[in-house]
N, C-alpha and C positions, 0 to 999 in steps of 0.2 A: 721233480717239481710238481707234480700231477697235485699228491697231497697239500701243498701248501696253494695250491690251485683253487682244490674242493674245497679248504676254509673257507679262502677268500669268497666263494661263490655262497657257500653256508651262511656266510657272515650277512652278506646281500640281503637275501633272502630273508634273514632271521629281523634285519631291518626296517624290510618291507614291512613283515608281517606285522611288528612295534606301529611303524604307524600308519596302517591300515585300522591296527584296535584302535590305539588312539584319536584316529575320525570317525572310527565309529562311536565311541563314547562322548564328541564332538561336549565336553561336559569340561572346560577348561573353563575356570570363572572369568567372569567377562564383565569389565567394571559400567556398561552400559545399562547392566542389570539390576532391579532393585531386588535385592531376595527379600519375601515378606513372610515367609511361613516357613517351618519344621516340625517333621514328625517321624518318628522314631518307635518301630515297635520291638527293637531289640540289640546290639552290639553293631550289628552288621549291616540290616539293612533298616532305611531311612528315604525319605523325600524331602524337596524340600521347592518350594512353587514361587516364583518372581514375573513380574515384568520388563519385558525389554524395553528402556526408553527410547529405542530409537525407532525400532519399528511398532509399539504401542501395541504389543502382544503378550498375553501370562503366556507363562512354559511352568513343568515342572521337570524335576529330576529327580534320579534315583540312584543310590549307591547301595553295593551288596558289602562292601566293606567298611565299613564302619566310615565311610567318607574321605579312604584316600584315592577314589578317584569317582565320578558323578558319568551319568548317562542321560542323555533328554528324553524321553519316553513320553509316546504321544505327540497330538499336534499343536501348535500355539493355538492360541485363539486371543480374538480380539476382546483387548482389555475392556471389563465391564464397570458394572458399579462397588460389585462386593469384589474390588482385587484380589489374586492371588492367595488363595488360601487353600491347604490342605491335610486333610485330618486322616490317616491309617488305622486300624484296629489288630491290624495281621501283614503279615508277610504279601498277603493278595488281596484284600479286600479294603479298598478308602475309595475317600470320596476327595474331591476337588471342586472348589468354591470359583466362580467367577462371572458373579452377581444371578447368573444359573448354576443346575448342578448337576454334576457329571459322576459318574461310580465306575470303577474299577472290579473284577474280579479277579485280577492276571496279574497283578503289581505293578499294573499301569500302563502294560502294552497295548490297551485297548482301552476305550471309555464309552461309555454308554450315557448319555441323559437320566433322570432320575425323574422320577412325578413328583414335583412341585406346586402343582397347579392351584394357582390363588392364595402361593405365599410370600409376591415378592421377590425381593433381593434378599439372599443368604448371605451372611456374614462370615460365618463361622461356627465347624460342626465337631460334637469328639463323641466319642464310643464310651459306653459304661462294659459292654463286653461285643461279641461277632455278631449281633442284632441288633441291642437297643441302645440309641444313639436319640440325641438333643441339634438342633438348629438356631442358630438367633437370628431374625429376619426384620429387616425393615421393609414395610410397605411402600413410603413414599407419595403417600397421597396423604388428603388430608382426614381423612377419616381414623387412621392410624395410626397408634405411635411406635408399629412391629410388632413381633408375634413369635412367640417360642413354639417348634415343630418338633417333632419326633417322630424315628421309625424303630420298628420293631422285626423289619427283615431286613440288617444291615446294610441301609441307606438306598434299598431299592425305591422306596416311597415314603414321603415324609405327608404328615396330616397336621395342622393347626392344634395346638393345646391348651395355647393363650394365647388370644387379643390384647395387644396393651395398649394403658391409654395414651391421649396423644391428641393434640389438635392444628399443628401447624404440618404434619406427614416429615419431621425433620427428626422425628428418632425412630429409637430401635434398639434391636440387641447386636450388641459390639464382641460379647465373647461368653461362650459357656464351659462350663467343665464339670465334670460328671464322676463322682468314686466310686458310686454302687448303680443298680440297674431301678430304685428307688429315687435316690439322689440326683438333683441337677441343681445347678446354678448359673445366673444368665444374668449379665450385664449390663444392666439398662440406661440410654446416654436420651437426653430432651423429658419431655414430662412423665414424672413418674421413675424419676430416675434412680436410680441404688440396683441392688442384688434382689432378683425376682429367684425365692427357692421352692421346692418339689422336697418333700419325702415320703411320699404314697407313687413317685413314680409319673407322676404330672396327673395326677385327680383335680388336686387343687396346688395353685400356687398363690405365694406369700410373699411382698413388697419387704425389704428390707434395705429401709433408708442409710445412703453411707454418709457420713460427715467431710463436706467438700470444704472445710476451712484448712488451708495448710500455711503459717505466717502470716494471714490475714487477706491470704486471694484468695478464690475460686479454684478448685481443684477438681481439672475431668480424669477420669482412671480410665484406662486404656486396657488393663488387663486383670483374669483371675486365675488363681489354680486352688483347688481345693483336692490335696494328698489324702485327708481325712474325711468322714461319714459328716463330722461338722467343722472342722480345721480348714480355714483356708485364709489366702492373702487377695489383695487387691493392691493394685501400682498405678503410678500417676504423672501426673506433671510435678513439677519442683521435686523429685526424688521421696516422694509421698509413696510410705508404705501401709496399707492399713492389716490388721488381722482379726480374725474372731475364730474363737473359742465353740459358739454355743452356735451353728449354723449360722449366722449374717443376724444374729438380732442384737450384739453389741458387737461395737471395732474398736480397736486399740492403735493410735498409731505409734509407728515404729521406727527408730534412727538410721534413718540410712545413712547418712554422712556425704548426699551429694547432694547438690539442687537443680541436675538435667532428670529432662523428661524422662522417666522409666516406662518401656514400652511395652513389655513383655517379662513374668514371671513363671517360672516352675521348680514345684518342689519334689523330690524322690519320693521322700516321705515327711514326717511332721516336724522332723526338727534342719533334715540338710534340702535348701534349696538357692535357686539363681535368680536375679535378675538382672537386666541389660537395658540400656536406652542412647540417650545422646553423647554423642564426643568418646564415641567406643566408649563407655562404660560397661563395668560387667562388678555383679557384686555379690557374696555367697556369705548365706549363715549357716554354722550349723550346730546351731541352738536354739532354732525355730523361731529365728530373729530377733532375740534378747542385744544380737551385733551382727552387724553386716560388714564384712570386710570385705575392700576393692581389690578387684584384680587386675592386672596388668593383661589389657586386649590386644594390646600394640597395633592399633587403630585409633584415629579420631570420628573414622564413620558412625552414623546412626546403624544401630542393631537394632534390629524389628524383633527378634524371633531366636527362643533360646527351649532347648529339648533334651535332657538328661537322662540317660535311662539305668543309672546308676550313681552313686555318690562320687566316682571317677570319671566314668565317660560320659561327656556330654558336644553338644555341639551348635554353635552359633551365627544365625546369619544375619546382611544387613545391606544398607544401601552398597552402590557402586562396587558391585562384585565380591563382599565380602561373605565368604565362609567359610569358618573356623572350627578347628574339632582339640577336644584337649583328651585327657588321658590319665591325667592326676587330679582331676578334680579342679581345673581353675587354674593351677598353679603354673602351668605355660598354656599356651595356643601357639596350633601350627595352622598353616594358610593349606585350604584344600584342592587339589586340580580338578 
């Protein structure tokens, strides 16, 4: 009997051990949570940064597997003005938004503060490559209407590049995105408002007014991604998709086939990409949106935050504990632990 003894004791143990890891990865979604950012620098691993509504804390998390299971890495901190946001470049190097800014060199096990000094509240920052990296910042006074920052020793220190204008301190830049180490583009929400671009690399930068009419209301855009040197999208309220061809100095709009807020866009490349917004929506072209067809979320939540890093695998998060990862490109989602 010894042997059917040692299983059983094996088995104990083997037990324990399950969920020992599993408190440690304490990374089980938790519908208290808003998840509001994803970033993804390759199949496997990813982050992805929320707050907790209950105790009024950002967290972020990490997954080395493509997001079937999540770890909390680092400590919360109390929710600021720029929530939850964070941007990766590498497997160890990102930065994390929460109205200050925090950098990474370790994948997150550590964080450090970043030199900021006299830019504000950071919105939201991404990588053109492991150095040079863009910021949108709102000031918050009245003197400004926020200010595009950039660093060039991957997000150790960011410096002012543009003052924009602004007279009631109620804008700012709401999202940037970067294809070359030239190139930026920065979203600009209150006076002066459209696509602020760089192609000298922020020498100078160029206003590039969007057309807010969409059925005959006012249309704010919530997000950009520019795949291309001059390709890129903009997304909105009422399912408002806009595109340009020639870097932001004309937009096209584009049929999405919904009328909820779309909050968050990203394309792989020029012709296949995603967007997500209210009532779990989720919508993918890949014809560089000539048609957008819906996907089945199997959610009604608001999704903030969508990150593909190939034409197949992508992955998407959202309010009250949602986040999702697919495999086929759209064509299922599974719920992630």
């Amino acid at each position: 009997m010894r042997p059917a003894h040692r299983v059983t004791t094996m088995g104990i143990v083997a037990a324990i051990v399950c969920l020992l890891w599993a408190a440690c990865f304490a990374g089980a979604a938790v519908a208290s949570v808003d998840y509001l950012s994803a970033s993804f620098v390759d199949r496997h691993y990813g982050w992805i940064a929320g707050i907790d509504n209950e105790s009024g804390r950002t967290q972020v998390w990490t997954t080395r597997n493509g997001g079937v299971r999540w770890k909390r890495v680092g400590s919360s901190i109390a929710a600021g003005a720029g929530v939850g946001w964070v941007s990766f470049v590498s497997r160890t190097t990102g930065v994390w938004g929460n109205g200050s800014l925090l950098r990474t060199s370790d994948g997150g096990r550590s964080w450090m503060s970043a030199s900021i000094e006299g830019l504000g509240i950071l919105n939201e920052a991404c990588f053109a490559d492991e150095l040079v990296g863009w910021a949108g910042c709102s000031f918050g006074t009245s003197e400004s209407g926020g200010a595009i920052a950039a660093t060039t020793d991957g997000g150790v220190t960011w410096k002012s590049q543009k003052n924009l204008p602004g007279d009631d301190g109620s804008g700012g830049v709401s999202d940037v995105s970067s294809p070359s180490v030239d190139r930026c583009y920065a979203l600009k929400w209150g006076v002066g408002e459209g696509v602020w671009t760089t192609s000298d690399g922020g020498g100078e930068w160029t206003l590039r007014p969007l057309s807010h009419i969409s059925g005959g209301a006012y249309t704010s855009y919530r997000d950009i991604d520019f795949p291309g040197e001059e390709t890129g999208w903009a997304v909105g309220d009422a399912g408002t998709i806009l595109k340009t061809d020639d870097g932001g100095e004309t937009w096209k709009a584009q049929e999405s086939g919904v009328s909820a807020t779309l909050y968050a866009v990203d394309f792989v490349d020029t012709t296949t990409g995603f967007a997500v917004g209210k009532a779990g929506r989720i919508l993918r072209t890949r014809d560089g949106g000539l048609s957008w067809v819906k996907l089945d979320s199997g959610t009604q939540k608001r999704l903030s935050a969508v990150c593909f890093v190939n034409a197949s695998r992508g992955w998407v998060v959202g309010k009250s504990g949602v986040r999702l990862r697919t495999a086929d490109g759209g064509l299922t989602w599974r719920g992630q632990l």
